[in-house]
C-alpha positions in Angstrom: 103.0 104.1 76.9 99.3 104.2 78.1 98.8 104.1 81.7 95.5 102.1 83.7 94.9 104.3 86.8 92.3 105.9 88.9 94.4 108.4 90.6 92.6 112.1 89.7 95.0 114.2 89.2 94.2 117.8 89.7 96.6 120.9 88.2 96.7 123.7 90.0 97.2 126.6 87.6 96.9 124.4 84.5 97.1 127.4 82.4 100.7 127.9 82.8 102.5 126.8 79.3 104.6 124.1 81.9 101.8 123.0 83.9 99.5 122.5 80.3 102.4 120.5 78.7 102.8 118.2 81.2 99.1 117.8 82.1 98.4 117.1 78.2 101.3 114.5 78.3 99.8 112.8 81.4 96.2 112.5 79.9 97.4 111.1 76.3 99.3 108.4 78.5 95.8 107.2 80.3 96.0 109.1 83.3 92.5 111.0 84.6 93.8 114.8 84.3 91.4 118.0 85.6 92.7 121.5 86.6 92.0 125.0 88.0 93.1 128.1 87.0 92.2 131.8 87.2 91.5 132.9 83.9 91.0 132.0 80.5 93.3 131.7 77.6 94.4 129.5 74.7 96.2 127.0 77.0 93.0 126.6 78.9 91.1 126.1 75.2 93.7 123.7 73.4 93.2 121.3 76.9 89.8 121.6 76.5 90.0 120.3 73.2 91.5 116.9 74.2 88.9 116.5 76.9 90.6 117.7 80.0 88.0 119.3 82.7 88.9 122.7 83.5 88.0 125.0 86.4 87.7 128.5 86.3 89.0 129.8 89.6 90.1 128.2 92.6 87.4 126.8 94.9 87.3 123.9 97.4 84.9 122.0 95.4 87.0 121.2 92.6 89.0 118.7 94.1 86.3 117.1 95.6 87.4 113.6 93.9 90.9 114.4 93.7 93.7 111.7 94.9 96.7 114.1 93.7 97.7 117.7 93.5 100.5 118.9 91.3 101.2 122.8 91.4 104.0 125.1 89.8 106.0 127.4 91.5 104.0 130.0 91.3 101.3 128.5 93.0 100.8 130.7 96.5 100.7 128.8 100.0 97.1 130.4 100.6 95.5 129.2 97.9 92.5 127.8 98.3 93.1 124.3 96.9 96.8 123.3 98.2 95.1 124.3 101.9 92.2 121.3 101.4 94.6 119.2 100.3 97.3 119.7 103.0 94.3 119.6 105.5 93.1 116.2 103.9 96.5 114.4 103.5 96.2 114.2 99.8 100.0 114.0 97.8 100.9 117.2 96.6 104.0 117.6 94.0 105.6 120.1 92.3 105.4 120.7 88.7 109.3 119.5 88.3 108.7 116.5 90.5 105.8 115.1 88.8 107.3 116.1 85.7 110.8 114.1 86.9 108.4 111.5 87.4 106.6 111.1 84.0 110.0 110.9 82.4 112.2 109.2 84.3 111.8 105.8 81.8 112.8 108.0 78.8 116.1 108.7 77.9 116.0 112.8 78.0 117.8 115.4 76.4 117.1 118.4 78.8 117.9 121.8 78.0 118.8 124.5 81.2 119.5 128.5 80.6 118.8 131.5 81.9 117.8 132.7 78.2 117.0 130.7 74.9 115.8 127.4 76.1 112.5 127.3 74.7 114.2 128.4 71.0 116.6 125.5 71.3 113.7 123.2 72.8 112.2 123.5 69.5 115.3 123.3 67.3 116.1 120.2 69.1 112.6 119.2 68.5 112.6 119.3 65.0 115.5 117.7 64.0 114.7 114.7 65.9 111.6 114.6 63.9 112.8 115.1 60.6 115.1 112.2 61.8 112.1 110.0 62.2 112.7 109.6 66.1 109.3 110.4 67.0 110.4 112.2 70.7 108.5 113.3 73.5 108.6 116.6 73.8 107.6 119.2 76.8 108.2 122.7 75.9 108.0 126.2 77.3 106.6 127.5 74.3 104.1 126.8 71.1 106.2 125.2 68.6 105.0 126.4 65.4 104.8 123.0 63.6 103.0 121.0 66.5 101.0 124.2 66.8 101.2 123.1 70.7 103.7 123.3 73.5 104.3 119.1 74.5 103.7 115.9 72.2 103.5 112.1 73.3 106.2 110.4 70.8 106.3 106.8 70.7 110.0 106.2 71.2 112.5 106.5 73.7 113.7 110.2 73.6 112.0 113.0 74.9 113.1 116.7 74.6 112.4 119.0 77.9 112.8 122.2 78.7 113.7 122.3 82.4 112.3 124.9 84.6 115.0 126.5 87.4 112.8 129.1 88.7 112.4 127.0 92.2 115.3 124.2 91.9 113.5 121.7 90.9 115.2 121.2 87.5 117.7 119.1 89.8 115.1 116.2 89.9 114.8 115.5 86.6 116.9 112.5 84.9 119.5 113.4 82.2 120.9 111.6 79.4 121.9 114.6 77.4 121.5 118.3 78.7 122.3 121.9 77.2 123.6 125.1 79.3 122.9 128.0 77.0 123.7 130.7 79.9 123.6 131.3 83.4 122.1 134.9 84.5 120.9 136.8 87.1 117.4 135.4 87.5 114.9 133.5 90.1 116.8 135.1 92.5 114.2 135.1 94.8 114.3 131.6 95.3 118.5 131.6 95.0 118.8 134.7 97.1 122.3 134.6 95.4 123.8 134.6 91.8 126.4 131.6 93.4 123.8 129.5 94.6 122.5 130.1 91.2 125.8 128.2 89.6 125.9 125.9 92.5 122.7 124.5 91.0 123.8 124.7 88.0 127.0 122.8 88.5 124.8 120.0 90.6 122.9 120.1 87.1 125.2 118.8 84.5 127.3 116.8 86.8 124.2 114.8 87.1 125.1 113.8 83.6 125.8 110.1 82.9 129.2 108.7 81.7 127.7 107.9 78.4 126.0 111.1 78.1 127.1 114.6 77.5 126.4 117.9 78.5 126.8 120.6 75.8 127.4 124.3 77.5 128.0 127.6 75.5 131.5 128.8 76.2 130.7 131.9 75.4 128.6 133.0 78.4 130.6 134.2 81.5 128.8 132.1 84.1 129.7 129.2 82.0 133.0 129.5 82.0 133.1 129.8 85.9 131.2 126.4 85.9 132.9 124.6 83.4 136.1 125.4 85.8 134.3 123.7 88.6 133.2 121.0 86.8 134.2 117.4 88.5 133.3 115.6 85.2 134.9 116.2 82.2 131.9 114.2 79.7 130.9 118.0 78.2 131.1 119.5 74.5 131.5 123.6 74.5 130.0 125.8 71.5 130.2 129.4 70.1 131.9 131.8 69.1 135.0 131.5 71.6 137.4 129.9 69.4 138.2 126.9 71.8 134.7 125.5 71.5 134.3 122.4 70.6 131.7 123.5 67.9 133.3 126.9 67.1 130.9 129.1 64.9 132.2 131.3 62.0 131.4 132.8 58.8 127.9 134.2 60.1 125.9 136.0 57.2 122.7 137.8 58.1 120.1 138.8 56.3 116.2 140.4 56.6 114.7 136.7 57.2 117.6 134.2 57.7 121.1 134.3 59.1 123.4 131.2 57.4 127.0 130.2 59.4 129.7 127.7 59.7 130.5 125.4 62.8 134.3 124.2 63.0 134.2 120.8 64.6 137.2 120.2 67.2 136.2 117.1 68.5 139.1 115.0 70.7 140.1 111.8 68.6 138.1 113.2 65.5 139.0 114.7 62.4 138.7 118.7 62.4 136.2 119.7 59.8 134.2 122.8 58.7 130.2 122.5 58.6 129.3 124.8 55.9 126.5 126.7 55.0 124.2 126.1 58.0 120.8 128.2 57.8 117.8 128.9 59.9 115.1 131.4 59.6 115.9 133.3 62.9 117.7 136.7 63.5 121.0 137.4 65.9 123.6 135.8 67.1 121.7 134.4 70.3 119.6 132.7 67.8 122.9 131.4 65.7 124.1 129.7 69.6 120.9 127.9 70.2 121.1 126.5 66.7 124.3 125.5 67.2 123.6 124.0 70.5 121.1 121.9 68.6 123.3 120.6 66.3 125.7 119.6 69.1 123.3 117.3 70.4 122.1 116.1 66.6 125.6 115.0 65.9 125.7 113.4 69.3 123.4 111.2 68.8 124.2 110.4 65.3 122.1 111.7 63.2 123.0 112.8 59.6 124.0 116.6 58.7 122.0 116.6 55.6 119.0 115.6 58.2 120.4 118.8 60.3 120.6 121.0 57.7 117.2 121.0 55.8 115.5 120.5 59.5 117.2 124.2 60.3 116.4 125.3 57.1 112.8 124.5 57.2 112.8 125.3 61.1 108.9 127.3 61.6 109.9 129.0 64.7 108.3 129.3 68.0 105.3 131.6 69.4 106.8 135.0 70.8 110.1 134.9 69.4 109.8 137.6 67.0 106.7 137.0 65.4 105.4 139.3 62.7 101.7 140.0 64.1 100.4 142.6 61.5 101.8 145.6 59.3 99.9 149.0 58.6 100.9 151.9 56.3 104.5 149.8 55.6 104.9 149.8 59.4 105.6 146.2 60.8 104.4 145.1 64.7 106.6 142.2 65.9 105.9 140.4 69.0 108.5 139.0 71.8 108.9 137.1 75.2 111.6 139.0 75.8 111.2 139.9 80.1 114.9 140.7 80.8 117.8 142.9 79.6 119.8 140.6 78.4 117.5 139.1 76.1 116.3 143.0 75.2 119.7 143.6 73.8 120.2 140.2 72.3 116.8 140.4 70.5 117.3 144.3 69.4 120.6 143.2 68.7 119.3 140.6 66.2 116.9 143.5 64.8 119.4 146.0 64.4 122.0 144.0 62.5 119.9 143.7 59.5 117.9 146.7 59.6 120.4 149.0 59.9 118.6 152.4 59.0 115.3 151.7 59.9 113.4 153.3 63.0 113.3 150.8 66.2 110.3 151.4 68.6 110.1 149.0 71.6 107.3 148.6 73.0 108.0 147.1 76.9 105.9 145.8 79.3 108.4 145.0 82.1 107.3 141.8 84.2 107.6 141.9 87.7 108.0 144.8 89.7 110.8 142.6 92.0 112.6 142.0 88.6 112.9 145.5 87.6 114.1 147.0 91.2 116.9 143.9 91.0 117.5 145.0 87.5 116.7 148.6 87.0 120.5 149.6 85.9 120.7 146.8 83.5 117.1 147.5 82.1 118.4 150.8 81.5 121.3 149.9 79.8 119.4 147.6 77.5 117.6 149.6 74.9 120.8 151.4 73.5 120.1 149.3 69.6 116.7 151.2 68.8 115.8 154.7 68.9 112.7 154.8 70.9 111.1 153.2 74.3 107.3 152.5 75.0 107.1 152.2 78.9 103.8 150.5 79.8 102.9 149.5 82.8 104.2 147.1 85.4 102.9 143.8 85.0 102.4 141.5 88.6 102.5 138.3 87.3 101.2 137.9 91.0 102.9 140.4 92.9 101.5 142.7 95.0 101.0 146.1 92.5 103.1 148.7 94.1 101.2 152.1 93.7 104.5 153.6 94.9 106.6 152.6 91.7 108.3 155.9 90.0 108.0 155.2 86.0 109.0 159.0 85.3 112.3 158.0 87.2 112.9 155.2 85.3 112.0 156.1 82.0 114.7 159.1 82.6 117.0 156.1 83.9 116.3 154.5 80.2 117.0 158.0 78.5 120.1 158.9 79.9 121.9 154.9 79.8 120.3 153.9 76.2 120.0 157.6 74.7 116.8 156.8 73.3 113.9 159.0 73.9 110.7 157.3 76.3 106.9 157.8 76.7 105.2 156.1 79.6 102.0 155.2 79.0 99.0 154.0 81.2 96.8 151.4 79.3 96.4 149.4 76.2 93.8 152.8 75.1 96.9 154.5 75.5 99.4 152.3 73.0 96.9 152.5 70.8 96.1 156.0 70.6 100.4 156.4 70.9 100.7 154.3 67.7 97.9 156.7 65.7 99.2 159.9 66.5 103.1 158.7 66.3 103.8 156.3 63.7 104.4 157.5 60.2 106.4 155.1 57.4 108.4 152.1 57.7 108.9 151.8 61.7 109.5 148.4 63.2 107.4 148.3 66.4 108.9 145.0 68.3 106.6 144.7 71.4 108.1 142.6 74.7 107.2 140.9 77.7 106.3 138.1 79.9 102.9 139.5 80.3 99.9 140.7 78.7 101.5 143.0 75.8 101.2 140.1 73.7 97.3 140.4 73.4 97.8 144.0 73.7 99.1 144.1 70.3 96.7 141.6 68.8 93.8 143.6 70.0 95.4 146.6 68.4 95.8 144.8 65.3 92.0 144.7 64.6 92.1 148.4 65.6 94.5 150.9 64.0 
């Protein structure tokens, strides 16, 4: 679908994995795509490489010839650019608007959570392409076998992963959609975790009579909504043994975890899927698989298509990624930003590395996010044996000098029983991992923010 315009459309913060997907999408249909951002990185580089002009920093003169504006949430109301272009009249849209836009001739299989969506993006993903479907997709992370975050397909299907942090995942048009959980986060926009499942419940009922929406029974906020739900077009999975696609038999090993899904499926006869693999660890991991092969056999494609696309599944970019080893110590990299992913990731860890020494390395995002969910952070590291505390990172936030790391780190000991250093700088972790490690450690780094180059730096280092 190649689009004649002369609208310029300008990104603000382009360098946001969202805002990059759906600005690549828009130039490979024809439309004239530029954008600002503050800093560099491999976002900024990979839209280079198709042609897109990129700003660095946010100055009046970049949208000197611009007709549009598109911004993400996190796009402040002083910034320089969404001022000139209020004060000029020129159409400003949100990321999920524009995005709701772009898509709304597609038929979409969208996929909501607090946790996991970018995982079961991908999973989603790849089947549909080892089924020859050739989808759109717009993703929140770097799918290993694109080696990039969004794709132009040629047919009617496109795979998104919705973004809830500001309520705009409401605009976008379903044909299928997944739940994988409902938790405690964006509540600055929400204010409350019920407005939260309000949305949520707005969400799938938006789904059409000949569509489904496929929602993990096992999450408690689920349950709640599927009790409020005025439609009843919906498929359950999990573990909870009134699922529709009911997982069992789960084996794990060091690189792989295999499983069963019992089908119970109204006016269909009940039958065991056996011997289902993918290359991921934990049981979060096993759900968002599982969640993908809901929606596979919904829209009929073939199990021995399913399997050998799970099988051969490459993974995503910071979901457990092996970044380097040194001296039989391995250094894993993570997204994980909130508790509940902590535990389900360490949880993942632990279950096949039974005896081995755990260090996490956690760079906590937001200092708003840990003050809403200090007790829970706490509570989160009980699966390994040791805590790195670096520091805070913004993610635009005002730095608060005032924050007491001592006082949380003793919050971490006494609710996890691990033992924590705080350190103060990437110098720090490094000099941390020459004086402390020893043999056979598995250092799992997390966070949202810039612990991720942290460790790659290190890597050329140590």
């Amino acid at each position: 679908m190649k689009i004649t315009s002369n609208e310029v459309i300008h990104f603000v913060g382009i360098g946001g994995i969202g805002m990059s997907g759906l600005a690549q999408i828009m130039h490979n249909m024809g439309f004239i795509v530029q954008g600002s951002d503050l800093s560099q990185s491999k976002n900024i580089d990979r839209l280079r490489k198709f042609g897109i002009k990129i700003f660095i920093g946010h100055k009046k003169k970049n949208i000197k010839k611009v007709t549009m504006l598109v911004i993400s949430s996190a796009i402040k109301k002083n910034n320089v650019e969404y001022l000139l272009a209020k004060k000029k009249k020129i159409p400003i849209h949100k990321r999920g608007k524009m995005l709701a836009n772009i898509i709304s001739l597609k038929k979409n299989i969208v996929i909501s959570g607090s946790h996991g969506k970018t995982t079961t993006t991908s999973l989603i993903s790849n089947i549909l392409f080892a089924a020859k479907l050739d989808p759109t997709i717009i993703n929140g992370g770097i799918i290993n076998f694109l080696k990039n975050s969004a794709k132009l397909g040629k047919s009617d299907w496109c795979v998104v992963e919705s973004d809830e942090s500001d309520g705009s995942f409401l605009k976008i048009p379903v044909t299928y959609s997944v739940v994988t959980n409902i938790d405690k986060e964006h509540l600055d926009f929400y204010k409350k975790l019920a407005v939260l499942q309000k949305y949520f419940q707005l969400f799938v009922e938006k789904t059409p009579s000949l569509g489904k929406s496929i929602i993990c029974k096992d999450d408690y906020n689920n349950k709640l909504l599927i009790k409020n739900l005025k439609i009843n077009n919906y498929l359950t999975y999990g573990f909870d043994k009134n699922s529709n696609f009911q997982i069992n038999n789960v084996r794990k090993k060091i690189n792989n975890s295999s499983f069963n899904i019992k089908l119970n499926l109204v006016g269909k006869i009940k039958k065991n899927l056996k011997n289902l693999q993918i290359p991921l660890l934990g049981n979060h991991n096993i759900k968002n698989a599982t969640a993908a092969v809901a929606v596979a056999l919904s829209l009929g494609i073939k199990i021995n298509i399913i399997k050998n696309a799970l099988k051969n599944f490459e993974g995503v970019q910071r979901r457990f990624n092996k970044i380097f080893s040194y001296k039989k110590i391995d250094f894993y990299d993570d997204y994980a930003h909130h508790p509940t992913e902590i535990h389900s990731l360490l949880d993942g860890i632990r279950s096949v590395h039974r005896s081995r020494k755990i260090i996490s390395v956690f760079q906590p995002h937001r200092f708003s996010r840990v003050r809403l969910l200090k007790k829970e952070f706490a509570k989160a590291f009980k699966l390994c044996d040791e805590v790195v505390l670096c520091p805070v990172y913004p993610a635009g936030e005002k730095i608060n000098k005032y924050f007491d790391y001592h006082s949380f780190g003793k919050l971490i000991v006494k609710k996890s029983n691990v033992t924590v250093a705080i350190l103060k700088s990437e110098n720090d972790l490094l000099n941390y991992f020459k004086k402390n490690l020893f043999d056979n450690e598995l250092v799992v780094c997390m966070g949202a923010g810039s612990i991720s180059s942290w460790i790659k730096s290190i890597s050329k280092k140590l």
